[in-house]
C-alpha positions in Angstrom: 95.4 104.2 89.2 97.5 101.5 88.7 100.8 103.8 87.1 100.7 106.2 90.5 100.1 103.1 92.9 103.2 101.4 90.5 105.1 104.5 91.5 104.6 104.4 95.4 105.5 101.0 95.4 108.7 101.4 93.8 109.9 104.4 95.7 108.9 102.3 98.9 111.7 99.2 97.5 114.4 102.2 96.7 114.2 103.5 100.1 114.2 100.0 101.8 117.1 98.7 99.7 119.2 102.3 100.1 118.5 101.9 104.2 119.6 98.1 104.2 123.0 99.0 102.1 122.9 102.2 104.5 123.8 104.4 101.7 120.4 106.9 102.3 121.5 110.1 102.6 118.5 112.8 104.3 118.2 114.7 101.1 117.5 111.5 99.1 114.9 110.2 101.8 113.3 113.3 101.6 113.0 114.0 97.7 111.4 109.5 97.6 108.8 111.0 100.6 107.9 113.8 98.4 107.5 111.8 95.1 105.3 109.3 97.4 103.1 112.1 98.6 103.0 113.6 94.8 101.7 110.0 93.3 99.2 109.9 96.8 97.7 112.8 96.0 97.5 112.4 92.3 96.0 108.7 93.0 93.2 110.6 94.9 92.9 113.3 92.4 92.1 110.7 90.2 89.6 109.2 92.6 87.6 112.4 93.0 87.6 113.1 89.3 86.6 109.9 88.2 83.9 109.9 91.1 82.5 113.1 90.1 82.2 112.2 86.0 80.3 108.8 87.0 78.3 110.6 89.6 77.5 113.6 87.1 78.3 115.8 89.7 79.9 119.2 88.4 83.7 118.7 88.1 86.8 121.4 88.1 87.1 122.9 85.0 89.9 125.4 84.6 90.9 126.9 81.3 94.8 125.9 80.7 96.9 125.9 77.3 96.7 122.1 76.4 100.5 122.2 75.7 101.3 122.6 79.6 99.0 119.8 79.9 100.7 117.5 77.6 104.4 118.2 79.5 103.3 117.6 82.7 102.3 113.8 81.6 105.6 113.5 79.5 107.5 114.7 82.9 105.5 112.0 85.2 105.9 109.2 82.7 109.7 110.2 82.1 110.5 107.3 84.5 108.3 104.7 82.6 110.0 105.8 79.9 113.2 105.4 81.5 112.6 101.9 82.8 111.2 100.9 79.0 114.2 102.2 76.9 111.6 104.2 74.9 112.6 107.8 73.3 109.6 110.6 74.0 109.2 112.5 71.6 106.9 115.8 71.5 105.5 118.0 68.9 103.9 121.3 70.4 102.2 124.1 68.4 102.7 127.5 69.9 100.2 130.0 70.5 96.8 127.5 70.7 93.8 128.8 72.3 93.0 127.7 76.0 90.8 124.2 76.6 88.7 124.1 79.4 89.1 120.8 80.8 88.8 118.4 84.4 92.7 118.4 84.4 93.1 115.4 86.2 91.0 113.5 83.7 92.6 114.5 80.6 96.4 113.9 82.2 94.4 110.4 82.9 94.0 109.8 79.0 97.2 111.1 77.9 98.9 108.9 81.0 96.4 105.9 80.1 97.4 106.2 75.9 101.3 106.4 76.8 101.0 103.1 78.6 99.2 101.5 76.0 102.1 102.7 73.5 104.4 101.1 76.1 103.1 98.1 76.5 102.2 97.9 72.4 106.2 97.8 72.1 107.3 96.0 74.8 108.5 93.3 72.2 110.1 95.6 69.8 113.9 95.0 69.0 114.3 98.4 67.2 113.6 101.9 68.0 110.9 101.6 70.6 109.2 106.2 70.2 106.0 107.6 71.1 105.2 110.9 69.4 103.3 113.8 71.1 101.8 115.8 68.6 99.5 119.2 69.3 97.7 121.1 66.8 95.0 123.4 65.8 91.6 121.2 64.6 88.8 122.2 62.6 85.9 124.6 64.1 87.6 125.9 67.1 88.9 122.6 68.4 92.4 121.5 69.6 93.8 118.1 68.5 96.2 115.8 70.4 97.8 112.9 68.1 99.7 109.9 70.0 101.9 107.7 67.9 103.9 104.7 68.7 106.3 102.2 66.8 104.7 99.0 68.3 102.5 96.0 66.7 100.0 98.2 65.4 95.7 97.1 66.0 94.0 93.9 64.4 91.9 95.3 61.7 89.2 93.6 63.5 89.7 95.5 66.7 89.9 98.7 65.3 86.0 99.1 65.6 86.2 97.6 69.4 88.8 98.9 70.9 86.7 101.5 72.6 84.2 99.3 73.6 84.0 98.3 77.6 85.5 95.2 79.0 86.9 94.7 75.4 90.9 94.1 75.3 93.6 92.4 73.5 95.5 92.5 76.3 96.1 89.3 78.8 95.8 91.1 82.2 93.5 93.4 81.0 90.0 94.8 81.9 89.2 96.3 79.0 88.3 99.7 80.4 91.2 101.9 79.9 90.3 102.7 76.6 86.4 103.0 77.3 87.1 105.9 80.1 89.4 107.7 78.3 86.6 107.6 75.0 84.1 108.4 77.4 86.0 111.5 79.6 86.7 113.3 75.8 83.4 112.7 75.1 82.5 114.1 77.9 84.5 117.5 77.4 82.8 118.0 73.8 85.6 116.2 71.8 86.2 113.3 70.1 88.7 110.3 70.0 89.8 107.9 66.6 92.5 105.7 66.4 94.6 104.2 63.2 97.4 101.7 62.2 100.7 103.8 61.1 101.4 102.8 56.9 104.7 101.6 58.5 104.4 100.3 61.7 102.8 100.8 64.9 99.5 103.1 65.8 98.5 106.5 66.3 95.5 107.6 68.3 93.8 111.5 68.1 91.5 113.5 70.3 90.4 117.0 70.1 88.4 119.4 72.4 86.8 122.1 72.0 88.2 125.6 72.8 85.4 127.8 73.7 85.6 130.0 71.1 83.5 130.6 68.9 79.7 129.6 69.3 
């Protein structure tokens, strides 16, 4: 919630400091009141969906090429990226079969694994990327890969880092990790995560297509 709530807020300052310097034209006023009811809607979306998973209620599943998935989270976190000087990078393989997923709740771990990417290089004086990688997995499966170039995992984390209320992290809950393990769990996949051989850490998650048995 907190990276649609981070949005609102700062289209809320841009709007105030354009009015006080007077230099607001209509069209911009209206394009910041649109993006403010986009990240509204998208932090009830996630709400709902979350609700519905803890709830065991039935959510919406729609069938939808994992690739248009993974742009629309590139295209909402082009501003984070923006603001962090980090290149995005993506990787698509053409022609994979349909997932059917809670859409909200997978954009939620991609969204929730680019932050952590971000925040993993915040002190990185050289090229500070995160990869998007899709590909075909084994037995009717889709794989998503997230890389980074930032400080890598402990060794002694790397068997925690999905456990709740665990973090390394000094604001933080420890349960950003834990959803996203459990919503792909959830969906009939699986998530891993690894340290890079040169720097930095690259996490993977597949789910399944429906094909098959």
């Amino acid at each position: 919630l907190n990276q649609p709530l981070t949005s609102i807020l700062n289209n809320a300052r841009a709007a105030l400091r354009f009015l006080d310097s007077g230099a607001l034209a209509e069209d911009e006023l209206r394009d910041i009141l649109n993006d403010i009811a986009m990240d509204d809607k998208r932090a009830g979306d996630i709400i709902r969906s979350l609700r519905s998973m803890v709830k065991r209620e039935e959510s919406e599943m729609i069938s939808v090429p994992l690739n248009d998935v993974v742009r629309q989270v590139v295209s909402l976190f082009n501003s984070e990226a923006i603001i962090r000087d980090i290149r995005v990078e993506t990787f698509l393989t053409d022609d994979l079969p349909n997932v059917t997923i809670d859409i909200v709740l997978i954009q939620q771990v991609l969204t929730n694994l680019m932050m952590n990417a971000a925040e993993s290089m915040v002190q990185e004086s050289r090229e500070r990327k995160i990869s998007l990688r899709t590909e075909a997995g084994d037995g009717h499966r889709v794989r998503v890969v997230v890389s980074d170039t930032g400080t890598g995992i402990e060794e002694k984390d790397i068997g925690k880092i999905f456990d709740p209320f665990f973090t390394t992290k000094r604001s933080g809950l420890g349960m950003g990790l834990s959803l996203s393990h459990s919503i792909i769990e959830a969906h009939g996949g699986h998530m891993r995560a690894e340290n890079n051989i040169d720097k930095g850490a690259t996490f993977y998650f597949d789910l399944p297509t429906g094909e098959g048995e």
